[in-house]
N, C-alpha and C positions, 0 to 999 in steps of 0.2 A: 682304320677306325670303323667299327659299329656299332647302330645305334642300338640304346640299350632304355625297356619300357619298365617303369616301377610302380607301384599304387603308394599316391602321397597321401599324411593327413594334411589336416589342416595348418594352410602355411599361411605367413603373412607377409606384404610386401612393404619393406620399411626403404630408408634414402639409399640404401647400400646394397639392394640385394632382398633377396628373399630368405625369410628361416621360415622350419617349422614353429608353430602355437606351444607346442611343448618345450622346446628350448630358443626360445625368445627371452632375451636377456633386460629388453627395456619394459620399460611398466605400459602397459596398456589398459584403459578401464572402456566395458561400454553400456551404455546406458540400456535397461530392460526397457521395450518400447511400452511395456504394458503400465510403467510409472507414467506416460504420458495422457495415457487415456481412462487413467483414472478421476480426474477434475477438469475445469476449466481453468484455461493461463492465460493471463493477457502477458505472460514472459518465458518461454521456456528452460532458461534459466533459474529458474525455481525447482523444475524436476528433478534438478541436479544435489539439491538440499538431500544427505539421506540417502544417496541411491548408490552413491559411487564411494570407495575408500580414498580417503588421500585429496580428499578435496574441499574446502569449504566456503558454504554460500551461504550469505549475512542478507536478510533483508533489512537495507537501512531505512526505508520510509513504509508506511502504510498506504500512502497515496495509489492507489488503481495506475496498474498499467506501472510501474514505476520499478527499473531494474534492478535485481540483486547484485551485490560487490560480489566476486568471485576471486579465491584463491586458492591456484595449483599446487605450484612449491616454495611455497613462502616469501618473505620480502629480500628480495638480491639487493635490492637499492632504497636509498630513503628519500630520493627528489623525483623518479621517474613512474609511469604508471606498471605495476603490478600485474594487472589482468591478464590472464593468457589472451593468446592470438587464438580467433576467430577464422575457422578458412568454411565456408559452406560451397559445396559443390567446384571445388579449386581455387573459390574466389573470396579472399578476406574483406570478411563485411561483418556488420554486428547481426546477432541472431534476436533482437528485441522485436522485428515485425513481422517473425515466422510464426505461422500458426502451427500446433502442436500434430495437426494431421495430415499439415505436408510434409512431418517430417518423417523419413527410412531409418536410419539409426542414429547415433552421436557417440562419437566413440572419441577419448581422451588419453593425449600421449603425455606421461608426466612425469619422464626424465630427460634426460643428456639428449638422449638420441634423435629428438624431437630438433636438437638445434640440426644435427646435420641433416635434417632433410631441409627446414624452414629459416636455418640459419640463427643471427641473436635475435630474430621477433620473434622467436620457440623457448626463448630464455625462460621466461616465466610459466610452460606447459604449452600445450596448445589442443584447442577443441575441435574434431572435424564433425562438422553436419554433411548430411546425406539428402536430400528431399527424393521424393518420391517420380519415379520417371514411366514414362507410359509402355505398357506390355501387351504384347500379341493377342489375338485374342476376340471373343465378341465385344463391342463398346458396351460399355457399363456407365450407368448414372446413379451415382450415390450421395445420401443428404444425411447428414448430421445436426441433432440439434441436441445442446447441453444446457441443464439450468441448473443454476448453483445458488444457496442462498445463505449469504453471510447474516451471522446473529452479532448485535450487538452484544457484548460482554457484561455477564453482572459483575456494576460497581461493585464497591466497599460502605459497608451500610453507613450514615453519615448521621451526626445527632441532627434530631431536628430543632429547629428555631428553638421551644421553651428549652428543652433540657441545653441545649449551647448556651444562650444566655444565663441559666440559673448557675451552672458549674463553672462558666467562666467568671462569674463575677465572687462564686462563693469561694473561690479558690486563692482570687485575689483578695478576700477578705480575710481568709484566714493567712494569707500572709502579710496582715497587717499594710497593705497598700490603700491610700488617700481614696477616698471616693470623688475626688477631683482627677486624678491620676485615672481612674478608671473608667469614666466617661470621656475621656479624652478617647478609649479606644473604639475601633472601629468594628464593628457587627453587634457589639454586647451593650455598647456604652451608651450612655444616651445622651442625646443632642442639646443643647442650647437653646438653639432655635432657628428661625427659616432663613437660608438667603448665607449659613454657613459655608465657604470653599473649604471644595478637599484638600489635604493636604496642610493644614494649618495646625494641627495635633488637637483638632476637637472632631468630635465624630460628626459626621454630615445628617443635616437633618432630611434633606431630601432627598440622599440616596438609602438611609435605611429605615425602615419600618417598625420605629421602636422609641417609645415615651414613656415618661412617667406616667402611670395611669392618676385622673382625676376626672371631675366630672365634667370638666370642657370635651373632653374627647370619651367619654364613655359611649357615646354613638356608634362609635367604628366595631365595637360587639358584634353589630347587626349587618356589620360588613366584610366578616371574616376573621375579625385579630380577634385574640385570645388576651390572656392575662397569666402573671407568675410572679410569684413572691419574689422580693428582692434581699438579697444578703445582707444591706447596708441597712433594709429598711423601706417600708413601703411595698407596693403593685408596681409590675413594670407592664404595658400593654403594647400586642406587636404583631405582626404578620408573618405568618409563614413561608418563607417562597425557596425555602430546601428544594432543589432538583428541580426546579421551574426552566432553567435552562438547558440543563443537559437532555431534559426531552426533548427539548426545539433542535438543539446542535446534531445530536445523534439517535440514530435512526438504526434499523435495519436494513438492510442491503441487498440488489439481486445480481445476478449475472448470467448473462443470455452467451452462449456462441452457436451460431449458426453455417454450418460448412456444406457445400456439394462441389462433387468434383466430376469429369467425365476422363476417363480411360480407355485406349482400346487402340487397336492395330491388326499388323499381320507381318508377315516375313521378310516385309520390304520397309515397310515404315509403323513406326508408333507414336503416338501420343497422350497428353496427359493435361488436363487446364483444371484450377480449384478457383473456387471464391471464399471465401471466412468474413462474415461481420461477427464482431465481440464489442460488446459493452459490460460495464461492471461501472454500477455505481459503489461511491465508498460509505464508509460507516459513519463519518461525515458529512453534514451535509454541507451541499456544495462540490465534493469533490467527486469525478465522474475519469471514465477513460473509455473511447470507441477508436476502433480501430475497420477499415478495410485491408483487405488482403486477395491480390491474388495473383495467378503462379500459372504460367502454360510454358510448355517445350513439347520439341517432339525430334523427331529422328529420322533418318532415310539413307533408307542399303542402296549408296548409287553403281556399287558395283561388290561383291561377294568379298570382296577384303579392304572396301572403303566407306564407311556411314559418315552421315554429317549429321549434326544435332545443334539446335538453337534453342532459348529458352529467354523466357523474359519474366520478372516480378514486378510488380507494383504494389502498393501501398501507402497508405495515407493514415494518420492518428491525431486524435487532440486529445489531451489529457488536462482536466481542467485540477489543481490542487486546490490548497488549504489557504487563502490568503490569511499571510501573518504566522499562521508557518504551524505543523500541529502540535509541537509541543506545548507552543502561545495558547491555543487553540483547547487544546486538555488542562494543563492548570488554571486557568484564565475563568474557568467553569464552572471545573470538577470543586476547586477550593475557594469559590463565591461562600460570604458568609449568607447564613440561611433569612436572615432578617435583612438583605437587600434589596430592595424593590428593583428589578433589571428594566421597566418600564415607566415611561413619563406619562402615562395616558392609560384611561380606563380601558380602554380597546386592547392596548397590547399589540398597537404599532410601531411606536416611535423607543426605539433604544433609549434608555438614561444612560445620558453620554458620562455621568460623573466619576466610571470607573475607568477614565479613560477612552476618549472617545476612538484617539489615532490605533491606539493599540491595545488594550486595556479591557474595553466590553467586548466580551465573546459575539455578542448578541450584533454590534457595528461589523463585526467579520461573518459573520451569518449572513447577514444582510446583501454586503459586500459580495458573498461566494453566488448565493442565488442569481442575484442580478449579471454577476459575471458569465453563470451559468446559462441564464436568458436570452443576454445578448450573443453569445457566441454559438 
């Protein structure tokens, strides 16, 4: 036998052997690193949205900091969980408190083949991460800092108080509906009197901002309320308070991440240590996500065909959410009639518990998020 030298391309090593890149039969996808360093990510998982064929990633929450479902090759089973296996650096762990600049590549295996190396946790695909490892060299100190700023979204333009009241009740009137029947309802109708509970099929006098105009109350002119014809007959006189809360709830949003890392080595040994702090408040308020992160290993030639290398990460995160949960949290708000008064107090401190105090006033989970946010 002799030995015989050839120029290879690009090959790759899978559970079985090696092939060349060109005739490699299983699916391989790998992540462009430059999708990562285009935004800030309190998940890396996110970069995967869009970047890769064959794969899809659903953000299910808005909540800061909060992971994406991911799905390789669809559902094998309908009681067990779905997500691919995680392997970072040979070791299967979740990739939620890697920051996007420790990481080398991410490359994804997303057929068969994938079991025989990783066995049935490859069933469902599997994702390898790479982080970054320290190289030869002069030591180097590098700082990174990212600011991203989230815009609150334009609503949907919403009637204001006069035109809601006027069309809602003229509409009941041209369908011949009781003008008893029609004060019974809530935002348009009009009240009784004081000391009325919700929920009793008469409209609350002390949750909304709206009476027959006469001239026991004709004062309140000089206090804001307006006046409008009524369909049945008469003035009706009432308060504006359209989008009084959705200012308070939602906000605009920032997000800071701040990285530095040191590198460096020579032919005998290398190293590599990062830090990352990320925060990202959400659109929300109240809801928040900070994270630390950090990452050192290094390496050492104890002898010309033996290296040892050690590496350790730590990390730490609190992610503060939505108390009462955001979808509660957006309809509970967005579709407040515009003639409810959301406060008991000319200040504009105390919540009107009348729209439900447990779950109900956006404004009691406002409150709730802040204070959450405070103490923690």
């Amino acid at each position: 036998m002799k030995t015989e030298a050839s120029n290879l391309g690009e090959v790759v090593v899978v559970g079985y052997g090696t092939q060349s890149r060109r005739n490699i039969t299983s699916s391989i996808g790998k992540l462009d690193n430059a999708v990562l360093k285009n935004a800030p990510r309190s998940n890396v998982g996110t970069a995967l949205q869009g970047s890769i064929a064959g794969i899809r990633v659903v953000n299910n929450s808005g909540t800061p900091g909060a992971a994406p479902s991911i799905l390789l090759r669809g559902y094998s089973t309908i009681s067990s969980d779905v997500s691919p296996l995680v392997v970072v650096d040979g070791i299967i762990r979740s990739f939620n408190d890697i920051p996007s600049d420790d990481i080398a590549s991410i490359e994804l295996l997303k057929d068969a083949a994938s079991t025989a190396i990783y066995g049935t946790r490859a069933t469902n695909g599997v994702i390898l991460i790479t982080t970054k490892q320290g190289k030869a060299g002069t030591a180097q100190v590098s700082y990174k800092y990212v600011k991203g700023l989230n815009r609150n979204r334009e609503d949907y333009t919403y009637l204001n108080a006069k035109d809601y009241i006027y069309y809602n009740r003229l509409g009941n009137f041209n369908s011949q509906r009781t003008l008893t029947a029609v004060n019974q309802s809530r935002g348009y109708g009009l009240p009784t009197g004081p000391g009325v509970p919700a929920g009793t099929g008469i409209a609350d006098f002390n949750l909304f901002d709206i009476r027959k105009y006469d001239a026991s109350n004709a004062f309140l002119l000089n206090n804001g309320w307006d006046t409008v014809g009524d369909p049945y007959g008469g003035t009706i006189i009432f308060k504006d308070h359209g989008g009084e809360v959705a200012d308070l709830v939602f906000r605009n949003s920032n997000t800071d991440d701040h990285y530095v890392n040191v590198t460096g080595g020579n032919d005998r040994g290398k190293y590599f240590a990062s830090f990352d702090y990320y925060k990202e408040t959400g659109i929300i308020v109240g809801s928040d996500y900070k994270r630390f992160s950090g990452n050192i290993n290094g390496s050492y030639k104890v002898k010309s065909n033996l290296e040892v290398g050690s590496g350790a990460t730590f990390s730490t995160s609190s992610q503060f959410g939505v108390i009462g949960g955001e979808i509660n949290t957006l309809y509970r708000n967005i579709g407040l009639w515009p003639t409810m008064n959301p406060w008991l107090d000319s200040a504009k401190t105390i919540p009107n518990p009348g729209n439900g105090i447990t779950d109900g006033n956006p404004l009691y989970w406002l409150n709730k998020n802040i204070r959450n946010n405070e103490v923690n």
